[in-house]
C-alpha positions in Angstrom: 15.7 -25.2 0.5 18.6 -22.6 0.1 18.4 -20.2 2.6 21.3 -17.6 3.4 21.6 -18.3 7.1 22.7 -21.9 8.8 19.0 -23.7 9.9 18.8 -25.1 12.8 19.9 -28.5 13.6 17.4 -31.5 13.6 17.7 -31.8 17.3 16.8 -28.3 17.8 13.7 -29.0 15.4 12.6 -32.0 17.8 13.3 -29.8 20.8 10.6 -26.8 19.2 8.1 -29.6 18.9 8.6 -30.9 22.6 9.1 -27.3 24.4 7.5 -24.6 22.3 4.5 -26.3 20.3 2.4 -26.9 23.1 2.8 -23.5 24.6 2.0 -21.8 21.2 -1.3 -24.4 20.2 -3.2 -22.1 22.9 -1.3 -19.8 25.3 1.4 -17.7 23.7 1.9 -16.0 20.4 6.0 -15.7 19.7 5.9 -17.5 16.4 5.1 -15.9 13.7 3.4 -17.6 10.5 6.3 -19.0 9.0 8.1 -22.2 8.4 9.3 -23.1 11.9 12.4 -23.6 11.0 13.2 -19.8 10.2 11.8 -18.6 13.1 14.2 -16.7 16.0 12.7 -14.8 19.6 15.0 -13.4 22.5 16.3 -15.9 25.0 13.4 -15.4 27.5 10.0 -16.4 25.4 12.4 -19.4 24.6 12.4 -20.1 28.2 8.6 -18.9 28.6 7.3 -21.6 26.0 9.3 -24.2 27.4 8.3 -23.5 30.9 4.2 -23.8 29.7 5.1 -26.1 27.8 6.5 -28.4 30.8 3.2 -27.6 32.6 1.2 -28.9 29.5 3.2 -32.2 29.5 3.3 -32.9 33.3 -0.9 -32.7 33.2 -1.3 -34.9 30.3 1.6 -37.4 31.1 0.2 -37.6 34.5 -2.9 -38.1 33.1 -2.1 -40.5 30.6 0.0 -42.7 33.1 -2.8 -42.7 35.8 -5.0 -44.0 32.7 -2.5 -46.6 31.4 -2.5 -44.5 28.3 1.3 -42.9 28.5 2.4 -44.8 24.9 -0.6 -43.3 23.4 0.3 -39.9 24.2 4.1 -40.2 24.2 4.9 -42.6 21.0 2.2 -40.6 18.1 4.1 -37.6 19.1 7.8 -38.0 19.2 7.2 -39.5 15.5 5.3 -36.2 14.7 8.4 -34.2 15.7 10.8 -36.1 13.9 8.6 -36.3 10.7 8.1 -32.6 11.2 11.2 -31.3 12.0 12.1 -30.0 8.9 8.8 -29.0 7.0 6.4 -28.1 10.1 5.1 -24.5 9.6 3.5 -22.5 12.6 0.1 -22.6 10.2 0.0 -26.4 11.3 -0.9 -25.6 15.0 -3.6 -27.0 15.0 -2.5 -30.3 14.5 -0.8 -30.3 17.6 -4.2 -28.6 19.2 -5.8 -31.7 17.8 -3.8 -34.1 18.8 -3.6 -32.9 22.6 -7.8 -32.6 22.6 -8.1 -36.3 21.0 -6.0 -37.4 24.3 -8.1 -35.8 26.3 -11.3 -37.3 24.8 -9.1 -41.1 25.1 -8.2 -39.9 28.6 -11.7 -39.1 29.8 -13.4 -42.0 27.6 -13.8 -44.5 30.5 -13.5 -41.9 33.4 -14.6 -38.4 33.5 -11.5 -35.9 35.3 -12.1 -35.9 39.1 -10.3 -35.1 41.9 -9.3 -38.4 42.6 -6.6 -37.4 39.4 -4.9 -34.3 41.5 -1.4 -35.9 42.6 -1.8 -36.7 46.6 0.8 -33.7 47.6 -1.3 -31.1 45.8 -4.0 -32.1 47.5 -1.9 -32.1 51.4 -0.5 -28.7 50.2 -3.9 -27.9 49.4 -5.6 -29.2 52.8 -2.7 -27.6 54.9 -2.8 -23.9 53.3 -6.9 -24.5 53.6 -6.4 -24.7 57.5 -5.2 -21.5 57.8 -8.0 -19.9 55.6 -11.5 -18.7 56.7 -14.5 -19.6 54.4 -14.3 -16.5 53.0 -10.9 -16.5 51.6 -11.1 -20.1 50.8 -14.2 -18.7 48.3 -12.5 -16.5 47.1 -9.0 -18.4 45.8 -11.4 -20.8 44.1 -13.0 -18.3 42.2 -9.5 -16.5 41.6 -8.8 -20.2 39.8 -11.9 -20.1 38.2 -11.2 -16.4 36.6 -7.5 -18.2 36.1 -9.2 -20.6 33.8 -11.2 -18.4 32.2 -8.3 -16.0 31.1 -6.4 -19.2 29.7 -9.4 -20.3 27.8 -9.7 -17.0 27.0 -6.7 -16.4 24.6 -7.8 -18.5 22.3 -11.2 -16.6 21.9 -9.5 -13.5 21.7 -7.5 -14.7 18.9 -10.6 -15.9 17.0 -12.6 -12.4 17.4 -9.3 -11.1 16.5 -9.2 -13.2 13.6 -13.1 -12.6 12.6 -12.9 -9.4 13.0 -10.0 -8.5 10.6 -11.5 -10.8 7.9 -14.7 -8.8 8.0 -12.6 -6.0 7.6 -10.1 -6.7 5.0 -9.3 -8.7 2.2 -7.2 -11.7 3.2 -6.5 -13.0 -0.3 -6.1 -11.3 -3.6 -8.6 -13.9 -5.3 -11.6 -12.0 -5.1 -10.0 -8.4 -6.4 -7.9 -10.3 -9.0 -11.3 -11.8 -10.4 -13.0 -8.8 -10.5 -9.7 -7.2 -12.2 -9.8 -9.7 -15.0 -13.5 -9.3 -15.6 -13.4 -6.0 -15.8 -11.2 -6.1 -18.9 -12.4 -9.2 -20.0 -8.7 -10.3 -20.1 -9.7 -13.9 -18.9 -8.5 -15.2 -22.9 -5.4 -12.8 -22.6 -2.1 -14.7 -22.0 -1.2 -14.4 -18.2 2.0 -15.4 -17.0 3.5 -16.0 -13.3 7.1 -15.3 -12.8 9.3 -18.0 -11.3 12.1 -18.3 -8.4 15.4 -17.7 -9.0 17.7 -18.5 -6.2 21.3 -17.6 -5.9 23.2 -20.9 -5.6 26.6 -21.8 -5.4 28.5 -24.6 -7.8 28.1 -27.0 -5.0 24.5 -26.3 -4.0 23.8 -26.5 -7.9 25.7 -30.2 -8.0 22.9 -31.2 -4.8 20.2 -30.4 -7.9 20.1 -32.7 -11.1 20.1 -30.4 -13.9 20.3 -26.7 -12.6 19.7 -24.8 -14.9 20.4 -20.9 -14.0 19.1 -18.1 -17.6 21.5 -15.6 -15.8 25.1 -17.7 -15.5 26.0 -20.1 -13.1 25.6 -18.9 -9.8 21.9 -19.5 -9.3 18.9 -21.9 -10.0 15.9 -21.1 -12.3 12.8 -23.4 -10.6 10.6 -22.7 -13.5 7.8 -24.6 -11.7 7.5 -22.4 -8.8 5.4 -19.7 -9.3 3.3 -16.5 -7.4 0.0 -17.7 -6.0 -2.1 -14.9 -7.7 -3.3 -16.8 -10.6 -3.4 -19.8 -8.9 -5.8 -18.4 -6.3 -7.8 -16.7 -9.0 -8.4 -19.8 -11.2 -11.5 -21.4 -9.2 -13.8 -18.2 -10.9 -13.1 -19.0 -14.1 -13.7 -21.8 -16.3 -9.8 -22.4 -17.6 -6.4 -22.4 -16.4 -5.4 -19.1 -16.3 -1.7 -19.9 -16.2 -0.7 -19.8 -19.1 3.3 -20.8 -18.1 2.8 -23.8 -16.2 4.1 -27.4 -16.6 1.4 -29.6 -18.3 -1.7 -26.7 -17.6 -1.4 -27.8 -14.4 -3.3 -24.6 -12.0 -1.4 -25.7 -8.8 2.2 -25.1 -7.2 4.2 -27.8 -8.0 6.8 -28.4 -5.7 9.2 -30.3 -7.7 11.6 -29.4 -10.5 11.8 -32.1 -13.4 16.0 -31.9 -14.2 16.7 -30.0 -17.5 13.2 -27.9 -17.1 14.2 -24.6 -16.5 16.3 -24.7 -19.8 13.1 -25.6 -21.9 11.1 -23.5 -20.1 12.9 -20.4 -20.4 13.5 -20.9 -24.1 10.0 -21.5 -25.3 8.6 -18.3 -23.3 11.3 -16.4 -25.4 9.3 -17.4 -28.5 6.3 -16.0 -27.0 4.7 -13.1 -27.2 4.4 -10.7 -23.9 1.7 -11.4 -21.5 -1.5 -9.2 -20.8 -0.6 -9.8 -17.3 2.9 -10.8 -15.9 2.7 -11.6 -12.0 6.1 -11.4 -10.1 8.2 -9.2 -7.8 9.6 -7.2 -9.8 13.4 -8.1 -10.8 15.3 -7.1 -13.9 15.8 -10.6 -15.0 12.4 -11.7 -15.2 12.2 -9.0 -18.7 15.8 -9.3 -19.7 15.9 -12.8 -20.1 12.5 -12.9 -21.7 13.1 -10.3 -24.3 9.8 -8.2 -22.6 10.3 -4.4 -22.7 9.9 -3.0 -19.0 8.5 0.0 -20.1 5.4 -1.9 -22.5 4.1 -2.5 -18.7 3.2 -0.6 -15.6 3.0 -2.0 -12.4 -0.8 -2.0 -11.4 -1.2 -2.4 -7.5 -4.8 -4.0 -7.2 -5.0 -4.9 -4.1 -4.0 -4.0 -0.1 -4.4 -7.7 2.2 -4.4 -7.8 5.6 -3.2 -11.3 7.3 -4.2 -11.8 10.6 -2.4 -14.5 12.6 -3.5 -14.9 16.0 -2.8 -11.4 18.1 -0.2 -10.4 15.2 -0.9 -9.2 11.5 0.8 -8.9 8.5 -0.1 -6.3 5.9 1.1 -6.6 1.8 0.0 -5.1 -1.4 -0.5 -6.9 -4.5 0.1 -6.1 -8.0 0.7 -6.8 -11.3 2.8 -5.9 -14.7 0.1 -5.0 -17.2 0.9 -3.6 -20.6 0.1 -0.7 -21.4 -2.6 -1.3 -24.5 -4.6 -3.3 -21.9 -4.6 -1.2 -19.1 -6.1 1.1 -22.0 -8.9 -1.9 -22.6 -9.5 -2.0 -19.0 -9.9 1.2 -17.6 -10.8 3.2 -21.2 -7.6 5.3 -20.6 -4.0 6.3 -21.4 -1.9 4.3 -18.6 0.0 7.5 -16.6 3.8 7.8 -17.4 5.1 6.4 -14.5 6.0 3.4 -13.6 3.4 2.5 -10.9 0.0 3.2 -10.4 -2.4 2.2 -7.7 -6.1 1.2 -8.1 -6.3 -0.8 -4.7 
């Protein structure tokens, strides 16, 4: 990847994995959904998700030791966080959750949890503070614990009515609308084409990348093969590819950029005429280099998404370039005179 800012080193990575994963499978939301490795929070919930974190490894390794099971627990996971280190996103949780919940079933296979596993000086420090007690208050810290329990199991419901509740909502994904966009117009025969990334590169970056190829100069990368995920998201309600600017009609993201690509790409889309539908962020270079008019198209925003992650949400519009003589076909008149127009 080419990022503007320094990522962090490989031991940091593993660290994460060790002293922030297991907090955030169940207990705290810091991260957001993003590649792990782009992710930054103030000093203290660094120190909060390694401190639960701690607590969730000193109950399964004394668990797993008690069990003869410490390899099982210890050895599948330090090969996750190095395998991981560099291409673990926070959307991959649940892998972790899965992994700490299939211990637990191996834990409890043979022998159910008991309190013949609470280590002997919790249960002394226990004893002596239950000495001083009366029956009443000894009731009434074990159901404190109980409503303890309950709170931490808790988090994770909340996060799934959370969850539920925004989906019911809100669109999460632009499939549906887009579908229902293109049917409208009946543009599903119309050439549609994605836009692809540019990155700004330097000459040593582009050396790293057998044949960088960059339309605008030298001081980028054109990956021809990585493209917006509208269309691709649209394609399972229709019957074809609706791409029709990807490498060998294939209707997925590839993530891989065959050297000397970019170059062919970007010269046989010259020779083609302009697309019904163009998705992309909109950047001069994606017309300029193309030969497409800016002003045959107006920016149609289709659709308003809603992304819930855990407690946290992320809102985004889509839209799209349409030209003008279809947005005619589609909605049976004149496209307005700006640039923009929302239909969402």
């Amino acid at each position: 990847m080419l990022v503007d800012f320094p990522l962090p080193s490989a031991w940091q990575m593993v660290l994460r994995f060790w002293f922030c994963l297991p907090s955030e499978m169940m207990f705290t939301s810091v991260f957001s959904d993003a590649m792990m490795s782009f992710i930054s929070a103030p000093i203290w919930e660094w120190v909060m998700m390694a401190v639960i974190s701690s607590l969730v490894w000193a109950v399964f390794i004394h668990l797993a030791y008690r069990r003869k099971e410490l390899g099982l627990l210890l050895f599948p996971y330090a090969m996750m966080s190095v395998l991981g280190a560099r291409y673990f996103a926070a959307h991959h949780e649940g892998i972790i959750l899965g992994f700490f919940i299939m211990m637990l079933c191996v834990l409890c296979r043979n022998r159910p949890l008991s309190m013949d596993d609470v280590p002997s000086w919790m249960k002394a420090l226990g004893a002596r503070a239950s000495a001083h007690m009366s029956e009443c208050d000894r009731a009434l810290v074990i159901n404190a614990g109980k409503c303890v329990g309950v709170l931490l199991l808790g988090i994770s419901v909340y996060w799934n009515v959370y969850a539920c509740v925004t989906d019911v909502l809100y669109p999460y994904s632009q499939a549906r609308a887009l579908s229902s966009l293109i049917e409208r117009g009946n543009l599903q025969n119309e050439r549609m084409m994605s836009g692809w990334t540019r990155l700004e590169a330097t000459k040593e970056e582009r050396q790293k990348w057998e044949g960088a190829y960059c339309g605008g100069g030298d001081k980028c990368i054109d990956f021809t093969t990585w493209y917006p995920a509208d269309l691709i998201v649209a394609n399972p309600y229709f019957s074809k590819n609706l791409i029709s600017n990807s490498q060998d009609g294939s209707s997925y993201l590839l993530w891989y950029q065959p050297a000397g690509q970019a170059k062919k790409d970007l010269e046989t889309w010259k020779n083609e005429e302009e697309p019904a539908l163009y998705f992309t962020l909109y950047q001069p270079f994606y017309f300029k280099d193309l030969g497409y008019n800016r002003a045959d198209y107006i920016e149609v925003r289709y659709v308003h998404l809603v992304r819930p992650w855990k407690d946290q949400y992320k809102a985004s519009t889509c839209s799209v370039y349409m030209r003008r003589d279809v947005y005619r076909k589609v909605f049976h008149k004149e496209a307005p005179k700006g640039m923009v127009v929302d239909i969402s």
